[in-house]
LUMPA-889109 format. One record per residue (C-alpha): x, y, z. Coordinates in steps of 0.02 Angstrom, whole numbers, padded with zeros to 5 digits, always signed. Layout:
% residues N
XYZ ...
***
This chain:
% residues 431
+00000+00000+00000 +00052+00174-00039 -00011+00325+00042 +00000+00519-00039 -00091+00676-00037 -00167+00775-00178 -00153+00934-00131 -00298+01065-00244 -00298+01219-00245 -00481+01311-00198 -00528+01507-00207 -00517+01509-00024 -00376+01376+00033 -00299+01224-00028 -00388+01048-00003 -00299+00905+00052 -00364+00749-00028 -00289+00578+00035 -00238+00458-00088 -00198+00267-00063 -00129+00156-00205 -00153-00016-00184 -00057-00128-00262 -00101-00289-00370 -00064-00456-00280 +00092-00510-00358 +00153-00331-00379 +00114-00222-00515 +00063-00340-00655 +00011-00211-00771 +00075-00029-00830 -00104+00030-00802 -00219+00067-00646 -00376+00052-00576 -00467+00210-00509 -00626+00180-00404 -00760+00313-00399 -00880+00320-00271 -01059+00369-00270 -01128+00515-00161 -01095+00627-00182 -01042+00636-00024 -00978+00470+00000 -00798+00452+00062 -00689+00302+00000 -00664+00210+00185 -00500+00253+00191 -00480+00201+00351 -00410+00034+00432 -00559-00049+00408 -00623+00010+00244 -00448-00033+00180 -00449-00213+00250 -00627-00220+00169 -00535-00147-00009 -00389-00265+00003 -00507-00407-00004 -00590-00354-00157 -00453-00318-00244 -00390-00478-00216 -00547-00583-00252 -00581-00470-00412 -00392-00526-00469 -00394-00368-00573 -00210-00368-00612 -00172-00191-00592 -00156-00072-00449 -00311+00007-00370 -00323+00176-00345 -00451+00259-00207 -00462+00442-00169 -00562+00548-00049 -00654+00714-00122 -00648+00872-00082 -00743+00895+00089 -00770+00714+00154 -00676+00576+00236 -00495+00585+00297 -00463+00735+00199 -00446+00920+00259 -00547+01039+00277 -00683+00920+00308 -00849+00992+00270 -00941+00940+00437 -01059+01010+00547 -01072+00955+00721 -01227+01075+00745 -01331+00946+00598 -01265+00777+00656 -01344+00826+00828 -01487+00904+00740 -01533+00739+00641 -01505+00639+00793 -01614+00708+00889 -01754+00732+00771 -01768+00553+00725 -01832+00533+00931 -01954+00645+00885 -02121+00595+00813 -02142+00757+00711 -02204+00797+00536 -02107+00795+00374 -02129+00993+00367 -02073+01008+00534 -01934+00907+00491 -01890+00989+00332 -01915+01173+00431 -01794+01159+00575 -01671+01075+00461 -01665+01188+00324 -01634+01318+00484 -01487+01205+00561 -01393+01183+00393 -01405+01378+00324 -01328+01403+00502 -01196+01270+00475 -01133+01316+00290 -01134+01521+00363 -01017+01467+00517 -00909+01365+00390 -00902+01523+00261 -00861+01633+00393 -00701+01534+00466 -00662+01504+00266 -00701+01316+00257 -00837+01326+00133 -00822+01418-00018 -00986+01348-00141 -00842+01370-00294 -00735+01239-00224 -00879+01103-00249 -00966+01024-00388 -00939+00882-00507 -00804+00980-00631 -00701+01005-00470 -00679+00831-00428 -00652+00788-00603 -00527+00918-00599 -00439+00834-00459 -00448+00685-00535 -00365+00729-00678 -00209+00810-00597 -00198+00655-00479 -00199+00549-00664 -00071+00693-00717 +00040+00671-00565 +00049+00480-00563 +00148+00480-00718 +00217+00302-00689 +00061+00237-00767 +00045+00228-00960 -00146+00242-00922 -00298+00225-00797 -00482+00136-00803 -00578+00236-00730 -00736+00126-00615 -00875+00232-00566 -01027+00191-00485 -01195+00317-00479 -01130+00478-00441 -00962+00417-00484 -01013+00379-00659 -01029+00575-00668 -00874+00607-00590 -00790+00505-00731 -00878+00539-00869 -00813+00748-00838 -00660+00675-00803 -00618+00554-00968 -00685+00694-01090 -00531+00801-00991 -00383+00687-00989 -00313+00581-01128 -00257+00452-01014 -00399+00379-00988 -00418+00201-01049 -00579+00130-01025 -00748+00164-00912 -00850+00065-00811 -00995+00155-00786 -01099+00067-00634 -01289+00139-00614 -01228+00280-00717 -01315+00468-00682 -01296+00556-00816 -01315+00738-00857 -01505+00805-00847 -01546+00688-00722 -01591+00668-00529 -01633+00820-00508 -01802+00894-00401 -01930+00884-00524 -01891+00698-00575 -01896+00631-00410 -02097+00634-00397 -02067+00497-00547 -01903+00417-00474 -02004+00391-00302 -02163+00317-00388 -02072+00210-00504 -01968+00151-00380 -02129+00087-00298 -02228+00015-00434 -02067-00087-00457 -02060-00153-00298 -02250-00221-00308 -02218-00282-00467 -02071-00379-00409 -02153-00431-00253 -02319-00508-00346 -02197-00602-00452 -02131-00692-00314 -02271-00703-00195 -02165-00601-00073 -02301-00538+00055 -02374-00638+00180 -02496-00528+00251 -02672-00561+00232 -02718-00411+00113 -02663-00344-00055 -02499-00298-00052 -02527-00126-00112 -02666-00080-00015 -02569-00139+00139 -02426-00053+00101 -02509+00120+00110 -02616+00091+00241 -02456+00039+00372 -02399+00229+00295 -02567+00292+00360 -02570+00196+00541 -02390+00260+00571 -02443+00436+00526 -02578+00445+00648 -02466+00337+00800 -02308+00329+00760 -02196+00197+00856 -02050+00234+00963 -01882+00099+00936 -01717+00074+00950 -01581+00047+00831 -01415-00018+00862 -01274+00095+00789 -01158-00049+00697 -00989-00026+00759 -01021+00068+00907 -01097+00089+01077 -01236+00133+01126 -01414+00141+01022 -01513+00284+00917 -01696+00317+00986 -01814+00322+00813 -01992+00403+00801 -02033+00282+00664 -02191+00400+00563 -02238+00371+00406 -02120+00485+00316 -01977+00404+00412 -02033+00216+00350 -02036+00275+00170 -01848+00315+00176 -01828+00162+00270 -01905+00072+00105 -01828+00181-00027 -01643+00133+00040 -01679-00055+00070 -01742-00043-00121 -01569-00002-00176 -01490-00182-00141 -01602-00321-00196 -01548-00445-00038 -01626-00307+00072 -01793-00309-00031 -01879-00445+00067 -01866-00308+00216 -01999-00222+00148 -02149-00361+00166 -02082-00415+00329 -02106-00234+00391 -02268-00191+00306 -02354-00364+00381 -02260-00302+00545 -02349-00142+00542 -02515-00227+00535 -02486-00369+00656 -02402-00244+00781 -02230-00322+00788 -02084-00221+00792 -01932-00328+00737 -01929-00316+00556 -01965-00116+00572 -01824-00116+00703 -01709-00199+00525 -01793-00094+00414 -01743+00070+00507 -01567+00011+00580 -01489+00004+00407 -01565+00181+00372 -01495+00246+00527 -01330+00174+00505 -01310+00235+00337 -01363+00387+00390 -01246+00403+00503 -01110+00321+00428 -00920+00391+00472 -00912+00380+00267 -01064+00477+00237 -01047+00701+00249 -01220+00763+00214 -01148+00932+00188 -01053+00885+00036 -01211+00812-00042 -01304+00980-00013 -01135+01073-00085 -01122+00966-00224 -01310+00954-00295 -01328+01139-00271 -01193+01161-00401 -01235+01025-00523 -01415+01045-00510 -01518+01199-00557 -01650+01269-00426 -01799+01202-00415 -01971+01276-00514 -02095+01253-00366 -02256+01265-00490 -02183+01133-00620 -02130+01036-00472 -02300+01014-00370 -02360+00988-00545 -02264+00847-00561 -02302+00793-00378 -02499+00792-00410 -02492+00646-00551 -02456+00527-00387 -02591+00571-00278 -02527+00427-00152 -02363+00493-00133 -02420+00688-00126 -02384+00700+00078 -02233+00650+00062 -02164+00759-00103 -02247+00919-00100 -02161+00951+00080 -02008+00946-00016 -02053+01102-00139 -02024+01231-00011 -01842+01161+00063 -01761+01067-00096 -01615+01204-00149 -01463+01269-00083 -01442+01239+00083 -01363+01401+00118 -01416+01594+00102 -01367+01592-00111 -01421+01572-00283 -01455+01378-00347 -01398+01381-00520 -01484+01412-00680 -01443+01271-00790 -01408+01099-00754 -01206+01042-00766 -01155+00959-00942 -01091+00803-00954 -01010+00753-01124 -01027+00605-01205 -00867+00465-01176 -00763+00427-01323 -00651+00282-01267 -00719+00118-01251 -00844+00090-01104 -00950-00034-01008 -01127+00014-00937 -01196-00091-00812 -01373-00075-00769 -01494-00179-00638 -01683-00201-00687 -01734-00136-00531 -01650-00006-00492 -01735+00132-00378 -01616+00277-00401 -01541+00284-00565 -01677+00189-00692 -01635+00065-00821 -01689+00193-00928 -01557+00319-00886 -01432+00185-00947 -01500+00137-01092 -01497+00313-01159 -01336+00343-01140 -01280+00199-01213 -01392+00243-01363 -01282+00443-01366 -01138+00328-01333 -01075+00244-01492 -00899+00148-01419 -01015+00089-01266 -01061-00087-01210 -01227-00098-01116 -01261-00256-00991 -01440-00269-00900 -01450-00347-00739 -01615-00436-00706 -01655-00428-00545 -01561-00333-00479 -01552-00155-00389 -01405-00021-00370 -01232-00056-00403 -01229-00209-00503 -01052-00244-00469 -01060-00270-00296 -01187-00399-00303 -01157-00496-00499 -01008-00583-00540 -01066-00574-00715 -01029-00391-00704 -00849-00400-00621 -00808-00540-00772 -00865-00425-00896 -00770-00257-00823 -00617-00353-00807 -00616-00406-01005 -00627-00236-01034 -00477-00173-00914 -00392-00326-01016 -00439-00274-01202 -00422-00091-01181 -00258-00079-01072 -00091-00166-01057 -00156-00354-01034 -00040-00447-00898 
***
């Protein structure tokens, strides 16, 4: 293992991003590397001991035959300045003991993060220049620059990552190859989409769950489903979730609202889909261990040491342009089902900070060198669709399905490590 800093320049102070090169099993077999993107944004790389123990293993069950390359961006993870806010993490701990509304929620958090990003400014830690996806494309490229030992680099991105590279390959000739994992391209996931992304996400979960007779309540799935939302809205139930990794437990007002995003993340990974049935029958029957599972891996995301909400909010500000409120509620109304939990959302979804969203989504150009897209059937975040697409604007692209499957194809498919590695083989230096 090697360990480095990339140090970036920002309009305000320099950014130190940690770097950590790890190398191929029987040393360097190839003149290439690997460079892992992570989703997000927000995400850091786990570039600490544990995380690395936990990348070490992949890299030797992948048997990629080149060095791996992990970096943390600008703002999260081991990395300095860190863009954290004690003030928020306190915040959203405490509100999730709280059985309040979703506009309640929304209201004092909106309050708690323009308070958070104004401290930060002030102490010149957060300058909204230094973030966005052309900045960490443009670190990316002067770490590729820097490393000039390699003839080239593969660049693996997954969701938000995909982004990340796709800015970054179109900037750098060095770039061999892209897997693009759940890719998020330009135009997309932004606030007026997400009324469809939510009910889609949904509609494929019953369809998936009538398929194979997942529900073992005695109702219609469906109908079940939203009237669990409606008893937890009227009395919501008060658990606790274990913290994985640490001491202690999180208190959790679980409402309606609350259960949704429970769902929405188990949807993401298709193992974690049988969650949802368990927890919608629990609702009914009054038993509280499979919500308890439900919520503890949404808290512990949540509250992940590799998660920085703040450089979400940063990011998306800057990619993203500000929401229209009347084309947005517009949007909202064609699910009628959903409505109390997205129209909430029309009054707080912007910057996070006292400042001007931007007018115009970010551009993302097209790839030119060769590229893999990898794409699961059910995936709740960034559609099928969204891949298929691109591969269509994409003429050197190859694009692989995934039935039955969620987010991030290549954690979960070996089919979709086989078929990234013949890539890395055919488009770099082949060991």
């Amino acid at each position: 293992m090697v360990c480095a800093d990339l140090v970036a320049p920002g309009h305000e102070r320099t950014f130190r991003l940690p770097v950590v090169i790890l190398r191929a099993r029987a040393g360097r077999a190839s003149d290439d590397a690997l460079i892992y993107l992570q989703g997000g944004p927000g995400a850091a790389a786990g570039l600490h001991r544990d995380g690395i123990d936990e990348w070490f293993d992949w890299l030797t069950y992948v048997e990629a035959g080149r060095d791996l390359i992990l970096i943390d961006p600008r703002g999260v993870g081991e990395g300095e300045p860190a863009l954290w806010c004690d003030a928020y993490e306190r915040f959203s701990q405490e509100i999730l003991a709280r059985p309040v509304s979703l506009e309640t929620e929304l209201a004092e958090g909106a309050l708690v993060l323009d308070d958070c990003f104004q401290r930060l400014g002030e102490r010149g830690d957060f300058d909204p220049a230094d973030y966005g996806t052309p900045q960490s494309a443009q670190d990316l490229a002067a770490l590729m620059t820097l490393l000039e030992s390699y003839q080239g680099f593969h660049l693996l991105g997954v969701s938000y990552g995909t982004r990340v590279a796709m800015v970054a390959a179109a900037e750098n000739d060095r770039v061999l190859s892209l897997v693009l994992d759940s890719p998020f391209p330009d135009g997309r996931g932004g606030a007026e989409q997400w009324p469809e992304t939510l009910a889609n996400a949904l509609e494929q979960h019953f369809s998936w769950c009538d398929e194979t007779d997942c529900y073992r309540g005695e109702g219609d799935y469906r109908n079940d489903f939203f009237q669990a939302l409606g008893s937890l809205r009227h009395t919501p139930w008060q658990i606790r979730v274990e913290r994985w990794g640490r001491t202690g437990s999180q208190s959790v007002a679980v409402n309606d609202d609350r259960f949704l995003a429970g769902v929405f993340n188990a949807l993401y990974e298709d193992s974690a889909w049988p969650r949802v049935p368990a927890a919608v029958a629990a609702v009914h029957a009054g038993e509280r261990e499979p919500v308890r599972e439900l919520m503890t891996a949404l808290v512990n995301l949540a509250f992940s040491e590799d998660w920085f909400s703040l450089v979400y909010y940063a990011v998306d500000c800057q990619d993203n342009p500000g929401i229209d409120r009347g084309r947005y509620l517009s949007a909202a109304a064609d699910y009628p089902d959903l409505l109390p939990y997205l129209a909430p959302l029309a009054e707080y979804w912007g910057c996070p900070w006292s400042g001007p969203s931007r007018e115009h989504a970010l551009t993302v150009p097209v790839p030119t060198v060769p590229g893999l897209i990898l794409a699961g059937e059910r995936d709740p975040i960034t559609p099928q669709a969204w891949a298929e697409q691109l591969h269509l604007a994409w003429p050197g692209s190859r694009l692989e399905l995934f039935e039955g499957r969620g987010h991030g194809v290549i954690w979960s498919d070996t089919r979709a490590l086989k078929l990234a590695k013949e890539l890395w083989q055919s488009a770099g230096d082949t060991p």
